[in-house]
C-alpha positions in Angstrom: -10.2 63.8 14.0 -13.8 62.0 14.0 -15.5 65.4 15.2 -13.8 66.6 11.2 -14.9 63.5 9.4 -18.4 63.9 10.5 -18.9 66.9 8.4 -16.9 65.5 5.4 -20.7 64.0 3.6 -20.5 67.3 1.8 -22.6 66.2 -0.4 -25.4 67.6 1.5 -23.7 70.9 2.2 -23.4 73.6 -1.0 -21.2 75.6 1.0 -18.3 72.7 1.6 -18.9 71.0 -2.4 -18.5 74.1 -4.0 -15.1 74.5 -1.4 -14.4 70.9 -2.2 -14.4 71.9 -6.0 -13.0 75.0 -6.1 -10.3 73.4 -4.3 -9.8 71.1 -6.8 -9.7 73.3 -9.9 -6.9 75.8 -7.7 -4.7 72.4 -6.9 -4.8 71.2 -10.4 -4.4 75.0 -12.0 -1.8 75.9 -10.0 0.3 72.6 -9.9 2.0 73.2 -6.4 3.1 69.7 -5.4 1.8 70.8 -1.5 -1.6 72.2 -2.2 -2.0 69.2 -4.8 -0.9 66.8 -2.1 -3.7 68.1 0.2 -6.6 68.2 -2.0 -5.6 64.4 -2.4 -5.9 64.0 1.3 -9.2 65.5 1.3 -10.3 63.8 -1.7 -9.3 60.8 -0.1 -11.1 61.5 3.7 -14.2 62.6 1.4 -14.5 58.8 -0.4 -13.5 57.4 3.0 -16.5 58.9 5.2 -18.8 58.2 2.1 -17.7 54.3 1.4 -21.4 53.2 2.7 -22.8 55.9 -0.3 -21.4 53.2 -2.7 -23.7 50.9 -2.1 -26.8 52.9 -3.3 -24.7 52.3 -6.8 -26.8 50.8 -9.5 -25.3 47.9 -11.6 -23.5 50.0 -14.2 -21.8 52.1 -12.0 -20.9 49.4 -9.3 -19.3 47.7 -12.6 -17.5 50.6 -14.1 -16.0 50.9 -10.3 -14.9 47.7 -9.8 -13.2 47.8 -13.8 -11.4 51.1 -13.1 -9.9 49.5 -9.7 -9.4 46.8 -11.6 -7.2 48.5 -14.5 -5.2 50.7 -12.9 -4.6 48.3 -10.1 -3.2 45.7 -12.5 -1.5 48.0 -15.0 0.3 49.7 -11.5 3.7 47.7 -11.6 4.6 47.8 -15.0 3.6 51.4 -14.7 5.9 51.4 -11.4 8.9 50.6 -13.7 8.3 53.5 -16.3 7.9 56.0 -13.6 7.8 56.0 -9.5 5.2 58.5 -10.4 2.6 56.0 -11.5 1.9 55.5 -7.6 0.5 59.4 -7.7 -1.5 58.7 -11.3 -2.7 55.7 -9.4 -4.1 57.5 -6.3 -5.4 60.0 -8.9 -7.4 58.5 -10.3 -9.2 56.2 -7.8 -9.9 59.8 -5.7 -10.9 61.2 -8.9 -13.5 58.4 -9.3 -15.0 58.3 -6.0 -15.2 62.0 -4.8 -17.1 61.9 -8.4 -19.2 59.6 -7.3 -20.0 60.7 -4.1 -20.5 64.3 -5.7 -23.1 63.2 -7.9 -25.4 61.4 -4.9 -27.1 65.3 -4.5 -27.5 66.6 -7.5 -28.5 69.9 -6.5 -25.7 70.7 -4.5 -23.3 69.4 -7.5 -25.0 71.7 -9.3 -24.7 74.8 -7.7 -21.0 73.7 -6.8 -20.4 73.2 -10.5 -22.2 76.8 -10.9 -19.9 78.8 -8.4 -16.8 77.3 -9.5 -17.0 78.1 -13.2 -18.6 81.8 -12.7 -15.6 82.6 -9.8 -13.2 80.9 -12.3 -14.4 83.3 -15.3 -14.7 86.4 -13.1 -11.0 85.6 -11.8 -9.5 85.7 -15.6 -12.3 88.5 -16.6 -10.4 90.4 -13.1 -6.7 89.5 -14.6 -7.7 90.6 -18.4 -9.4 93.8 -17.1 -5.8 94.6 -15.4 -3.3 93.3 -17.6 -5.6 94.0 -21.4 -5.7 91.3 -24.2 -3.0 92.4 -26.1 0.0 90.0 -26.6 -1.2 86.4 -25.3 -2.1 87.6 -21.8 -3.5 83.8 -20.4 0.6 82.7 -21.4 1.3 84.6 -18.2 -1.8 84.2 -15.8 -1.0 80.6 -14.2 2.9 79.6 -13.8 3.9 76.8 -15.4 0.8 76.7 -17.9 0.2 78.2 -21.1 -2.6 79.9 -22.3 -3.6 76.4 -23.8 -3.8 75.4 -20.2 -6.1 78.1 -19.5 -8.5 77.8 -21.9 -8.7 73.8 -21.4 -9.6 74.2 -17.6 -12.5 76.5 -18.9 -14.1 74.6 -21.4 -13.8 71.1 -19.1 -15.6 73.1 -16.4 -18.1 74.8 -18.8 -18.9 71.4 -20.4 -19.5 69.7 -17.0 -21.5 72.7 -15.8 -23.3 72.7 -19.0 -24.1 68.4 -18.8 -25.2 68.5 -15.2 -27.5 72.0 -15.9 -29.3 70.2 -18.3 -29.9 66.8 -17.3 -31.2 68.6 -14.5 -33.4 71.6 -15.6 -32.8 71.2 -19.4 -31.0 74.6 -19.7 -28.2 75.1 -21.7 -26.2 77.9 -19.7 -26.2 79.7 -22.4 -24.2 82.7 -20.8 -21.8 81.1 -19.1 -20.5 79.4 -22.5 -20.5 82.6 -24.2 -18.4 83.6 -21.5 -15.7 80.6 -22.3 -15.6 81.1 -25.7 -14.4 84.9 -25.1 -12.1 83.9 -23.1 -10.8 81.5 -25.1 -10.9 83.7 -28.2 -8.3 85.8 -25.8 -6.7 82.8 -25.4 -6.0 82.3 -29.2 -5.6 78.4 -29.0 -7.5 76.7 -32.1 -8.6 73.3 -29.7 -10.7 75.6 -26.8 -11.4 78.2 -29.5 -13.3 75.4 -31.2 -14.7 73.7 -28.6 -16.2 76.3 -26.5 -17.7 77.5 -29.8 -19.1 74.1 -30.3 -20.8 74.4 -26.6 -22.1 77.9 -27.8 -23.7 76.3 -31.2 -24.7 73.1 -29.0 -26.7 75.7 -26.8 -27.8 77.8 -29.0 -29.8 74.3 -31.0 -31.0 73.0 -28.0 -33.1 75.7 -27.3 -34.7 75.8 -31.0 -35.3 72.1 -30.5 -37.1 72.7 -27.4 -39.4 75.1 -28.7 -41.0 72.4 -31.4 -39.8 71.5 -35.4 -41.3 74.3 -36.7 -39.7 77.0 -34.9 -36.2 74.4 -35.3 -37.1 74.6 -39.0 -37.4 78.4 -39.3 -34.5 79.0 -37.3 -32.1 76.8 -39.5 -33.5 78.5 -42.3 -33.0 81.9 -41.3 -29.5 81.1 -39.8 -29.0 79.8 -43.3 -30.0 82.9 -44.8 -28.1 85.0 -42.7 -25.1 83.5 -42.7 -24.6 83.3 -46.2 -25.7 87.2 -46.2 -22.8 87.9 -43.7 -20.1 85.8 -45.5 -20.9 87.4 -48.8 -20.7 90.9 -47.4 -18.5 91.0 -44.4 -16.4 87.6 -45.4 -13.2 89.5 -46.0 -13.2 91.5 -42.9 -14.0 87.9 -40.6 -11.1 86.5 -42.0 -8.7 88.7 -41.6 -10.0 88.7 -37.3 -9.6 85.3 -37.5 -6.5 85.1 -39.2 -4.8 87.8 -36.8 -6.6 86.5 -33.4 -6.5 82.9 -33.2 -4.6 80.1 -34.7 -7.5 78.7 -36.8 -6.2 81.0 -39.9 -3.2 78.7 -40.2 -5.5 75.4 -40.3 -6.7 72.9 -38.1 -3.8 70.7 -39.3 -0.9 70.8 -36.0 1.7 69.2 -37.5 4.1 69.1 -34.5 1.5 67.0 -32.5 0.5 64.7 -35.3 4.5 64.2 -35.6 4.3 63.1 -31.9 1.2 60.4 -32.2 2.9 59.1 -35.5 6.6 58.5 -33.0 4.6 56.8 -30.1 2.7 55.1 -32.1 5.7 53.4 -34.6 7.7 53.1 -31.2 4.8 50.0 -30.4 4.7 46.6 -30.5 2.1 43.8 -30.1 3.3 43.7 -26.0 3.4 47.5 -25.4 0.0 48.0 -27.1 -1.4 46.7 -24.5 0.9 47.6 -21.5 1.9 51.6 -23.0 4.1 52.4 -25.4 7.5 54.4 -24.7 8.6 58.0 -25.2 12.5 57.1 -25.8 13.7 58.3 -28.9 10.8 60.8 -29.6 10.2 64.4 -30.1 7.7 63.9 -27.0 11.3 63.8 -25.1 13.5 65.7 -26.7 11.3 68.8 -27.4 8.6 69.0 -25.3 9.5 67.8 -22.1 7.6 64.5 -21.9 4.7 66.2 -22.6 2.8 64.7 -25.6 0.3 67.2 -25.9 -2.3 64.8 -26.1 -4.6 62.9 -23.2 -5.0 59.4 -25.2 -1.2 59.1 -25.7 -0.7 59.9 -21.9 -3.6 57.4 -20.8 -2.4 54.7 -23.2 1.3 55.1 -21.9 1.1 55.4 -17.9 -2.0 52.5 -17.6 -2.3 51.1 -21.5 -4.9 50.0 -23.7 -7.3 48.5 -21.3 -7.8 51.6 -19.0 -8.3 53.8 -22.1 -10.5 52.1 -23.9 -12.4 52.2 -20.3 -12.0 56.0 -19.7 -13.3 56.3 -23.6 -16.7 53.9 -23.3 -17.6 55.1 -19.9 -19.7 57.6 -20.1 -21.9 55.4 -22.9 -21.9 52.7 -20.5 -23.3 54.4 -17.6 -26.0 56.4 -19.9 -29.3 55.8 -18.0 -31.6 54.5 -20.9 -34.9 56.8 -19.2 -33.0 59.9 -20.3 -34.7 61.7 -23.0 -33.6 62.0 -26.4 -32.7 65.5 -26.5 -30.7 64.9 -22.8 -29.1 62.0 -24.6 -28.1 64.1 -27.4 -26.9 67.4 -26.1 -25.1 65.6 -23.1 -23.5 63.4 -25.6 -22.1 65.7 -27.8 -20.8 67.4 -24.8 -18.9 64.6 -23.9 -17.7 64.4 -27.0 -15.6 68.1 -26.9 -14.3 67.3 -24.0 -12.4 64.1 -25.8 -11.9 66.7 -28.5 -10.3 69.3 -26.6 -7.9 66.4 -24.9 -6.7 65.1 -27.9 -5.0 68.0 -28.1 -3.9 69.0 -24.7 -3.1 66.4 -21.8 -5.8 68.1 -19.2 -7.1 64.2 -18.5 -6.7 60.2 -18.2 -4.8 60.4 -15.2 -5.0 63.9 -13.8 -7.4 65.2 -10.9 -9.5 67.0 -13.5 -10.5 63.4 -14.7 -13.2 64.3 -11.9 -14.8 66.7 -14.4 -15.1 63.7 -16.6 -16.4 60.9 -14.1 -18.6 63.5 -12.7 -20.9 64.3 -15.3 -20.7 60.6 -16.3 -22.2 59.0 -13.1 -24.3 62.2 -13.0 -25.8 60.9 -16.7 -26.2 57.3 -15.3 -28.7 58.8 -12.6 -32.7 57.5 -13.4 -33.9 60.8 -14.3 -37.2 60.3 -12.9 -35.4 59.2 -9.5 -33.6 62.8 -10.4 -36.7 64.5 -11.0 -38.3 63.6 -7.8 -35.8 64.5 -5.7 -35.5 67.9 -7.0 -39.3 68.1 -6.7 -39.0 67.8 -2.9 -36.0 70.1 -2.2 
């Protein structure tokens, strides 16, 4: 067993963090209780080998550590006695923090780990579309278990985290790769990743004028300006009608069914279970969907309660390193930002394992970019 551990400091090694991550997406994706079970060991002997890496922490991060412990921790028991499976949530999350961590020590392997996973990941649904077409909501039926909402969710969390770490590192937007999500997304036909991998498209696609100076930012605005206006007058009919028939943004961005389920949780509260998590009994949440409320911030707020999400939420401002440039600052930020957009909508975080696709870019952000910079100049 010691002669395994001591190759667990993956971070060093591309090959076993890109395993280690790939790992993770396939456990989460494919929701078999077993293989998620053994990712969580892993996770778990991964942190373990690494507890001396967490003391190279700076400040903010050794404080958003000890608050997250801190939350879940005491929240745990009255979580206990909503579900027994608060205890897996719990363990959850405290992997999900630390194998983040620990990740983000080398952030060259990160990177190319975050690389691997999201091009395999695209190639794998590219593979499925090629051989079952895009006619008639193919994602519904590529993972068991998960829509096509599922899908698509997976795609843009690892596009946005490939996208944050990418740039913070070599300020490049990845440009391809997001095109890539936003096809298959548009496949997907789900108005949340539809929107949001869009928004990493547009995000890219500005950050690249910006670099090259205010003039050419200027021009390009302009002639976007022109040209869109050119297009919508001439072809506006015939857009449309594609988006009408091939996504779900035709029928506005208005869902009532989930608004119907914040507005229940949220009148089932009072001043205690504001803080402690709110309950699901006598809700739609129950009674049509499953316990599912479709949306990360009910699903924080009801296993841990107000504390830990207000946490999760002002994380990643917290641990901003102030030496980042404005443009890093900017781009990353607005980043962060779809992926809180694309959960509102879809519970693919705050607790599940892909809350390491959260932390990671986070502590990755709270990195001193010159501390960064020097260790990619001598690699």
């Amino acid at each position: 067993m010691h002669d395994f551990l001591r190759y667990l400091p993956l971070r060093h090694n591309r090959v076993l963090a890109t395993a280690f991550v790939a790992f993770l997406v396939v456990a989460f994706a494919g929701r078999a209780t077993v293989i998620m079970g053994a990712y969580l060991m892993m996770a778990f002997c991964v942190v373990l080998v690494n507890l001396p890496t967490f003391a190279s922490a700076n400040q903010r991060e050794k404080n958003v550590l000890i608050l997250m412990v801190l939350a879940v921790s005491v929240m745990l028991p009255i979580s206990l006695m909503r579900s027994e499976t608060a205890i897996i949530h719990f363990v959850g999350t405290l992997v999900s923090l630390g194998a983040a961590f620990v990740l983000t020590r080398n952030v060259q392997v990160f990177l190319a780990a975050s690389r691997i996973t999201l091009v395999a990941a695209q190639l794998y649904v590219f593979a499925y579309l090629a051989k079952r077409g895009i006619a008639n909501f193919p994602l519904a039926d590529m993972i068991p278990d998960s829509s096509s909402n599922g899908v698509t969710s997976y795609m843009v969390l690892l596009q946005a985290n490939y996208c944050v770490v990418n740039y913070a590192l070599n300020r490049r937007a990845s440009l391809l790769t997001a095109v890539a999500t936003l096809a298959i997304c548009v496949v997907g036909f789900g108005r949340g990743s539809i929107l949001s991998a869009a928004a990493i498209v547009v995000l890219g696609l500005a950050s690249r004028v910006w670099l090259g100076g205010r003039a050419r930012a200027l021009f390009v605005a302009t002639l976007l300006l022109i040209v869109s206006v050119g297009v919508s007058v001439k072809y506006g009919g015939e857009i449309a009608k594609f988006v009408n028939s091939n996504t779900k943004i035709g029928s506005g961005l208005f869902d009532v069914h989930r608004a119907g389920m914040l507005s229940e949780y949220l009148d089932n509260m009072d001043p205690v279970t504001v803080w402690t998590g709110g309950s699901y009994a006598g809700t739609s949440i129950v009674s049509d969907y499953g316990g599912n409320p479709h949306n990360s911030f009910i699903r924080a707020h009801y296993i841990f309660g107000l504390p830990y999400l207000l946490l999760v939420l002002i994380l990643p401002v917290y641990l901003f390193h102030p030496h980042h440039m404005r443009s890093v600052k900017f781009y990353c930020g607005c980043l962060l930002l779809v992926v809180l957009f694309r959960a509102f909508t879809e519970p693919v975080l705050f607790p599940t394992l892909f809350d390491f696709f959260y932390f990671a870019p986070s502590f990755m952000l709270s990195r001193d970019p010159h501390a960064i910079g020097a260790a990619r100049a001598s690699e």
